[in-house]
C-alpha positions as CSV (number, residue, x, y, z in Angstrom):
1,X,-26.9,-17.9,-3.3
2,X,-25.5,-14.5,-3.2
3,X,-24.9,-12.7,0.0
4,X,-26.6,-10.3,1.5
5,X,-25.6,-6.4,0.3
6,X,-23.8,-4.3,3.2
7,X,-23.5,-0.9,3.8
8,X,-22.1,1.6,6.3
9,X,-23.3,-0.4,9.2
10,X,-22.0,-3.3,8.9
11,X,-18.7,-1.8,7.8
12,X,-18.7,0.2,11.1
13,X,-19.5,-3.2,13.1
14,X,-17.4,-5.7,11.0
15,X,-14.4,-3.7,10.4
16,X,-13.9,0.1,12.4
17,X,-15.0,-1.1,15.7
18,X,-13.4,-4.7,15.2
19,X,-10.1,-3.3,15.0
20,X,-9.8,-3.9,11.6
21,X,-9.6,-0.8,9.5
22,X,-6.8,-0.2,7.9
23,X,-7.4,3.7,7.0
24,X,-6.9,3.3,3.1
25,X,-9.3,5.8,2.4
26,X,-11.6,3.6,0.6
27,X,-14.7,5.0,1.8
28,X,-13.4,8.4,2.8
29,X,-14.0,11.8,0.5
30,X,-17.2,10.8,-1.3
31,X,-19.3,9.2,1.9
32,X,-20.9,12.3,3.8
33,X,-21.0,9.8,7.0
34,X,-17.6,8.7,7.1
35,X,-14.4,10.8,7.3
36,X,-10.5,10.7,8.8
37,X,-10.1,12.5,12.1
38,X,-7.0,11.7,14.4
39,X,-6.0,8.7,13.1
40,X,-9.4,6.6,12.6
41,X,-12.2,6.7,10.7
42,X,-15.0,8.5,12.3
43,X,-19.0,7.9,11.9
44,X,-20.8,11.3,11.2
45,X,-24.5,10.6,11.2
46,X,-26.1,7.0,10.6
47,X,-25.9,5.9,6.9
48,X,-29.4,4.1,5.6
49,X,-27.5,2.7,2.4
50,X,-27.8,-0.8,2.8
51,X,-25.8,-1.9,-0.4
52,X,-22.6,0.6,0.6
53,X,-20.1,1.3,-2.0
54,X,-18.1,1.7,1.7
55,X,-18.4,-1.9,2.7
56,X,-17.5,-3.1,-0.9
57,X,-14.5,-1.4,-1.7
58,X,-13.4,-2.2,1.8
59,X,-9.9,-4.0,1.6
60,X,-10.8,-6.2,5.0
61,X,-14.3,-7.3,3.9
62,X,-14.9,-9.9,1.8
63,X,-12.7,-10.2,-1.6
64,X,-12.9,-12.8,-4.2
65,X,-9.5,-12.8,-5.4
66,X,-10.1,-14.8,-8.6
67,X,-12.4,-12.1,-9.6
68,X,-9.9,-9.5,-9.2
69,X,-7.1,-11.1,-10.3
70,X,-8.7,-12.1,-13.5
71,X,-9.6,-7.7,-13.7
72,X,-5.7,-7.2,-13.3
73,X,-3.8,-10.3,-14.9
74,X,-6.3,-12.2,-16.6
75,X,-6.5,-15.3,-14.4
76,X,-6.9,-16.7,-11.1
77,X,-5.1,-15.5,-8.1
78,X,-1.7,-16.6,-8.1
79,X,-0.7,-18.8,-5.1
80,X,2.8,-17.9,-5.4
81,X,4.3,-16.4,-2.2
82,X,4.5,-12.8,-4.1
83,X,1.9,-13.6,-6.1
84,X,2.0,-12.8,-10.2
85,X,5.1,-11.8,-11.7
86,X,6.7,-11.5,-15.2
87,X,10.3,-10.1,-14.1
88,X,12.1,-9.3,-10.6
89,X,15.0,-7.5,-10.7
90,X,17.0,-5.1,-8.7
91,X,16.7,-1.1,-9.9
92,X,18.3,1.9,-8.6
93,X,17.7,6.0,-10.6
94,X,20.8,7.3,-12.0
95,X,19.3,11.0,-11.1
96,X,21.5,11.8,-8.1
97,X,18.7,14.8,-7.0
98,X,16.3,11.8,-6.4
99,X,18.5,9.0,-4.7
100,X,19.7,12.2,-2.4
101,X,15.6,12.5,-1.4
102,X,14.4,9.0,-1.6
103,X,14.2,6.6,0.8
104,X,16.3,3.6,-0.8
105,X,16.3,3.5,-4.9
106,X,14.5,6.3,-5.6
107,X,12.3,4.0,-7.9
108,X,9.1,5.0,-7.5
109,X,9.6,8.8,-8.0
110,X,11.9,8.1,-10.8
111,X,8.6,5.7,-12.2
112,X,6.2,8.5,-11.6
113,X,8.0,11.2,-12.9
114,X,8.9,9.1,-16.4
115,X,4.8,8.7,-16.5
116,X,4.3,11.9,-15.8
117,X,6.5,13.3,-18.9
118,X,5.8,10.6,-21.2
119,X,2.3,11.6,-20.0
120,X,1.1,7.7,-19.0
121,X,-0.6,9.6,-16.3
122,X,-1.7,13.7,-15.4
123,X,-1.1,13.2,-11.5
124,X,-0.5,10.9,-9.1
125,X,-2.5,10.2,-6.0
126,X,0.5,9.7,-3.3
127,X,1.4,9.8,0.9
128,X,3.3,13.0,1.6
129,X,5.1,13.4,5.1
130,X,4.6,17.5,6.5
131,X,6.1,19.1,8.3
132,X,5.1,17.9,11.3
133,X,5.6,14.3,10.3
134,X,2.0,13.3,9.6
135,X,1.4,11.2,7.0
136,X,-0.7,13.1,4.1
137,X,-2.9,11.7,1.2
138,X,-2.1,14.2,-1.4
139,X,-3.0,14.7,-5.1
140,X,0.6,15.6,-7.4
141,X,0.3,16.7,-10.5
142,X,3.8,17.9,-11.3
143,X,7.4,16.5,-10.8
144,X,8.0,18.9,-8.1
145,X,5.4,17.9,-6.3
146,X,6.1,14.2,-6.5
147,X,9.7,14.5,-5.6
148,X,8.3,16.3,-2.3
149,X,6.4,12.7,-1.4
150,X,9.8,11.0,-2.0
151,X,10.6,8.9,1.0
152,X,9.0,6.7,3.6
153,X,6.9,7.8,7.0
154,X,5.8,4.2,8.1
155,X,2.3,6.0,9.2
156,X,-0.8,4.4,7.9
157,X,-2.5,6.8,5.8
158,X,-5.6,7.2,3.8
159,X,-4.4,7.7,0.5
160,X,-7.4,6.7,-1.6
161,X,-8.9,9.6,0.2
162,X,-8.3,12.2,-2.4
163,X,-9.3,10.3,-5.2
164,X,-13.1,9.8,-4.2
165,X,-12.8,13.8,-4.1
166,X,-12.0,14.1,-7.8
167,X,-14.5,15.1,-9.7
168,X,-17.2,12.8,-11.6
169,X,-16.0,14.6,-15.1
170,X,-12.5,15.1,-14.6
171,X,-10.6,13.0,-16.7
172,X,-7.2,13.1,-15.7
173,X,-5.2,10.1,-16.1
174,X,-3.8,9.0,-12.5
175,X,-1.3,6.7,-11.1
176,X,-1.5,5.6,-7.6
177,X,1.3,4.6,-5.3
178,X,0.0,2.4,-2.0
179,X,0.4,-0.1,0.1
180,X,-0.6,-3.7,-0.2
181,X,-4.3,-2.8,1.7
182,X,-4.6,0.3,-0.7
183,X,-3.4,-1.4,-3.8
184,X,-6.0,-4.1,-2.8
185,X,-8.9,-1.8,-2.0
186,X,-7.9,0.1,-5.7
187,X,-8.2,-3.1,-7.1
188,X,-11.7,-4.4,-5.8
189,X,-12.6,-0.6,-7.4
190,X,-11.4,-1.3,-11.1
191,X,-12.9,-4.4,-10.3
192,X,-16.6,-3.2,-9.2
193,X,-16.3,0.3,-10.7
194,X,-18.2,3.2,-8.4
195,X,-20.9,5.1,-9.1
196,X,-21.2,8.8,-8.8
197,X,-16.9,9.1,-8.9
198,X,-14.4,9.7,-11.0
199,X,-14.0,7.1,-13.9
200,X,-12.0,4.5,-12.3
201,X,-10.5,3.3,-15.8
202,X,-8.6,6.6,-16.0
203,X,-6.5,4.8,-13.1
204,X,-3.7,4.0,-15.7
205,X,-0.8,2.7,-13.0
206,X,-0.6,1.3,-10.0
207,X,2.5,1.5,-8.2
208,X,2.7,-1.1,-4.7
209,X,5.0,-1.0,-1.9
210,X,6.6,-3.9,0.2
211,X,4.8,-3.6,3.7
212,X,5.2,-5.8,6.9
213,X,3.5,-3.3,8.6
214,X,2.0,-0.2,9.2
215,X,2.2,2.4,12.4
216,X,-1.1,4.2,14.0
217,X,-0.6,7.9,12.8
218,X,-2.3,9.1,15.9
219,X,-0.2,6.6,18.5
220,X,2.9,7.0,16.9
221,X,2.9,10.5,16.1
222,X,2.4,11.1,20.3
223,X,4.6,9.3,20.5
224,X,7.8,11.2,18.1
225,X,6.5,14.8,19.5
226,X,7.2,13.4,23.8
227,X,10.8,12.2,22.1
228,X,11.9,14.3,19.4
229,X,11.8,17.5,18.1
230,X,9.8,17.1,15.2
231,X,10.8,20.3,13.5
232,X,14.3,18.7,13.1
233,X,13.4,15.5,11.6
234,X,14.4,14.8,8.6
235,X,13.8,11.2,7.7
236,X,12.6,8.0,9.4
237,X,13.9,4.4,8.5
238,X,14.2,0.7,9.4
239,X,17.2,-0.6,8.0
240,X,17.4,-4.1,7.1
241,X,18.3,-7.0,9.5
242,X,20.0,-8.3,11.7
243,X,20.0,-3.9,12.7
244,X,16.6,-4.3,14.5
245,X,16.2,-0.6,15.1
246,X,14.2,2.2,13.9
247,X,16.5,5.4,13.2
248,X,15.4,8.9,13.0
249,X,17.8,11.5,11.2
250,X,17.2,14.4,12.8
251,X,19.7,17.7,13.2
252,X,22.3,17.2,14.1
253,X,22.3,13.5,14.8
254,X,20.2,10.3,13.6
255,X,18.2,9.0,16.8
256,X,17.8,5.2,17.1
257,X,14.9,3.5,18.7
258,X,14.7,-0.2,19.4
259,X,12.1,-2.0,16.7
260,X,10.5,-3.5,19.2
261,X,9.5,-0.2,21.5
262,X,8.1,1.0,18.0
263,X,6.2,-2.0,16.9
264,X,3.4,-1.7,19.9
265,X,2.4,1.3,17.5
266,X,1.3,-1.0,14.3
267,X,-2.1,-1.4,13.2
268,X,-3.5,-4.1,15.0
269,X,-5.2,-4.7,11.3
270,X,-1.6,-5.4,10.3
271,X,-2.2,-8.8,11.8
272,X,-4.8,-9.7,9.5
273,X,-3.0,-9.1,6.3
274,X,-1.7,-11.9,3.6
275,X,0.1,-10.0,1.1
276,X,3.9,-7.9,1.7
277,X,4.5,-6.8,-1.6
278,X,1.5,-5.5,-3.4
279,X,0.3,-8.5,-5.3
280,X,-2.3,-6.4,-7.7
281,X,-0.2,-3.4,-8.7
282,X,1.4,-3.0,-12.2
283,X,4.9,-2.7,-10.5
284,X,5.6,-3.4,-6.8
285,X,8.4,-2.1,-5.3
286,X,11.0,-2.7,-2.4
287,X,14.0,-2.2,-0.4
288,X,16.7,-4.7,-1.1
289,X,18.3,-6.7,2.2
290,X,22.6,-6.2,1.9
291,X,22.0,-4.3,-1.3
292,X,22.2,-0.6,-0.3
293,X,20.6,2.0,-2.3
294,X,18.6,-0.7,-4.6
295,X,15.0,-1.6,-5.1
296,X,13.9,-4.7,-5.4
297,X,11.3,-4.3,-8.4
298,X,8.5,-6.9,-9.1
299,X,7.2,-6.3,-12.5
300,X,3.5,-7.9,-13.0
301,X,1.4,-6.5,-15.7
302,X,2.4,-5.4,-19.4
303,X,2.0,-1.4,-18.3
304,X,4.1,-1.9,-15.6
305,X,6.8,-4.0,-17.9
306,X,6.8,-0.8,-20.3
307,X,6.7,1.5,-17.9
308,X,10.5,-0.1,-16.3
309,X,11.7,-0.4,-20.0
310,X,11.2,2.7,-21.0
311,X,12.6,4.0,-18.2
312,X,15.9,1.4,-18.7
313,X,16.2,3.1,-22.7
314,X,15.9,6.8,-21.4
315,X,18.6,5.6,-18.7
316,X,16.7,7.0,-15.8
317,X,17.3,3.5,-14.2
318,X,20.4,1.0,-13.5
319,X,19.1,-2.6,-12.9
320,X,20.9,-6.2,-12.2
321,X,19.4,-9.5,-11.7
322,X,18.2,-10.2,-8.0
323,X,20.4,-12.3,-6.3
324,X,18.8,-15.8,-6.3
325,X,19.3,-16.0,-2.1
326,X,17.6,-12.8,-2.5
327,X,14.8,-13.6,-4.0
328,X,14.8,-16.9,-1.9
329,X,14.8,-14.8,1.5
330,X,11.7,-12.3,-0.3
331,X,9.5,-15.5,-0.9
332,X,10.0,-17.0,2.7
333,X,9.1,-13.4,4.1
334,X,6.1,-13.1,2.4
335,X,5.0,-16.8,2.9
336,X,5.4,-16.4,6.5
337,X,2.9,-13.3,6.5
338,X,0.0,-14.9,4.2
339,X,0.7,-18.0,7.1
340,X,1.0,-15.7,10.4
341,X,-2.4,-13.9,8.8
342,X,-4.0,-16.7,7.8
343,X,-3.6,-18.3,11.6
344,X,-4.7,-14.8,13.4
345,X,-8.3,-14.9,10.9
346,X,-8.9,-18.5,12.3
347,X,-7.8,-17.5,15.7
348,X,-9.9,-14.8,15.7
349,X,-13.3,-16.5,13.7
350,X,-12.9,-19.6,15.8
351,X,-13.6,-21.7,12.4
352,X,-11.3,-22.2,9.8
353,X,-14.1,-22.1,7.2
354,X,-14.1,-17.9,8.0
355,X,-10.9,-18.2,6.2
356,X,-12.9,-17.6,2.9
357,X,-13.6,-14.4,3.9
358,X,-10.1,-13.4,2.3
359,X,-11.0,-15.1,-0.8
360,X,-9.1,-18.2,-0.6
361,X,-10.6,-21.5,-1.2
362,X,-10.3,-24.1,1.3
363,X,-7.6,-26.0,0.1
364,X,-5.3,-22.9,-0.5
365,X,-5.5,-21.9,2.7
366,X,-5.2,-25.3,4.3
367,X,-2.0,-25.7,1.8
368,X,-0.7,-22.1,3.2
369,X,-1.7,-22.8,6.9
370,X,0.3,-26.8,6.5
């Protein structure tokens, strides 16, 4: 029997008010009831819809993950701990402009910019920090403006945001860059396509990052302007164990915080989620533990293969193989999330059987909960 349809309501009930959005920006931009404002998503007016485009696109409602595995790879959902792959290497640009601006490898805004001028894609819907430190959906359509969303902010952001605002006959060809919740909420898009939007096939890449977590924009960012000088900041970053710390580099010294004072800033949704590195993009990418100034690369569909070859002939980017007790240490990582997730969803349900609500079947998640 199929379910029941849901709309604004019951994503207000089930997922804003539970504690579970994770600002994506799914159902931000085109919705006249639901918009961003200081850090959450905010009800406008009451919403009659009761099959919501909202509620379906929604990255913590229900997702069959066959179904949208099958939209990006061709088959079922992958129950490997990073999910699909056809190569995982190690990648760094060789344009020294970029790895002075990005936050490890400077592989993503070396990707983007390749697709731009081979013209793969017309823009790129991306997170931009300003200059007060917020964390910015923005729409690039040039090279300088993607080299000014180089780097990390660690802010959740709603980044699909801008996309619902395209217009329903534009035709632009886009690349997106998100997390795993964005990518995923992107995904269920291409999957379902929306009505009344832009053409979601002219989404020609998907580019996902590695994410443990995310911080609350409006939380966080209190917290940075009672410690710092925010008009000094220059970059934030979390360098890789056994450091523990979250530094700022600020003028004229970087400020170190202990990891654990800023953690009781992450998304409680954080909890909830099963995939660090982006499982449905074309090309996930990220940082590489004792490897400084390298990305760890995931290649997973044929665009995204093409995309990292082209950009290996033009020599816009150095790669190595991934260390095996690299690649060991990524796989443990990300088990342990789909594991720590899957235990918080039956913690919080009360019956295991809830656990289909993230689109596993019963005996994946009893194999990832053993």
């Amino acid at each position: 029997m199929a379910a029941e349809p849901k709309g604004c309501k019951e994503l207000v009930n089930e997922v804003i008010e539970a504690g579970l959005c994770t600002l994506c920006g799914a159902c931000t931009g085109n919705c006249p009831y639901l918009v961003y404002h200081k850090g959450r998503i905010a009800l406008l007016d009451n919403c009659t819809i009761s099959d919501g485009q909202c509620y379906k696109y929604c990255p913590r409602t229900c997702t069959d993950l066959d179904a949208i595995s099958q939209q990006v790879f061709g088959k079922p959902y992958s129950e490997e701990e990073i999910g699909a792959a056809k190569e995982i290497l190690i990648a760094r640009t060789t344009d020294k402009r970029v790895r002075g601006k990005a936050q490890y490898g400077g592989v993503v805004t070396t990707l983007l910019s390749l697709a731009l001028t081979e013209g793969l894609i017309d823009g790129a819907v991306l997170t931009k920090t300003s200059d007060d430190k917020t964390a910015n959906p923005v729409l690039a359509r040039s090279e300088k403006e993607i080299f000014q969303c180089a780097g990390s902010n660690y802010m959740a952001c709603p980044v699909l945001g801008p996309y619902n605002q395209i217009p329903r006959d534009d035709s632009s060809k886009l690349g997106i860059v998100g997390t795993p919740c964005q990518v995923l909420a992107m995904t269920k898009m291409k999957n379902t396509p929306p009505i009344n939007r832009a053409n979601i096939r002219n989404v020609k890449l998907v580019i996902g990052l590695f994410c443990t977590w995310a911080l609350s924009p409006d939380k966080f960012h209190r917290f940075l302007k009672e410690k710092l000088d925010l008009s000094k900041v220059k970059k934030f970053d979390i360098p890789p164990p056994p450091a523990n710390r979250f530094d700022v580099y600020s003028t004229p010294d970087k400020i170190s915080f202990p990891l654990d004072e800023i953690r009781q800033f992450t998304m409680p949704t954080c909890a909830y989620c099963l995939d660090m590195t982006s499982e449905f993009a074309d090309v996930s990418v990220g940082s590489v533990e004792g490897i400084e100034g390298w990305d760890t690369v995931v290649i997973r569909t044929d665009i995204g293969a093409e995309l990292v070859k082209t950009a290996k002939d033009k020599k816009k980017l150095e790669t190595d193989k991934l260390p095996l007790e690299n690649l060991a240490h990524l796989k443990e990582a990300a088990l342990l999330k789909k594991k720590r997730a899957l235990k918080e969803i039956a913690n919080r349900s009360g019956d295991e059987k809830n656990l289909l609500y993230v689109g596993l079947s019963p005996n994946s998640a009893k194999k990832l909960l053993a």
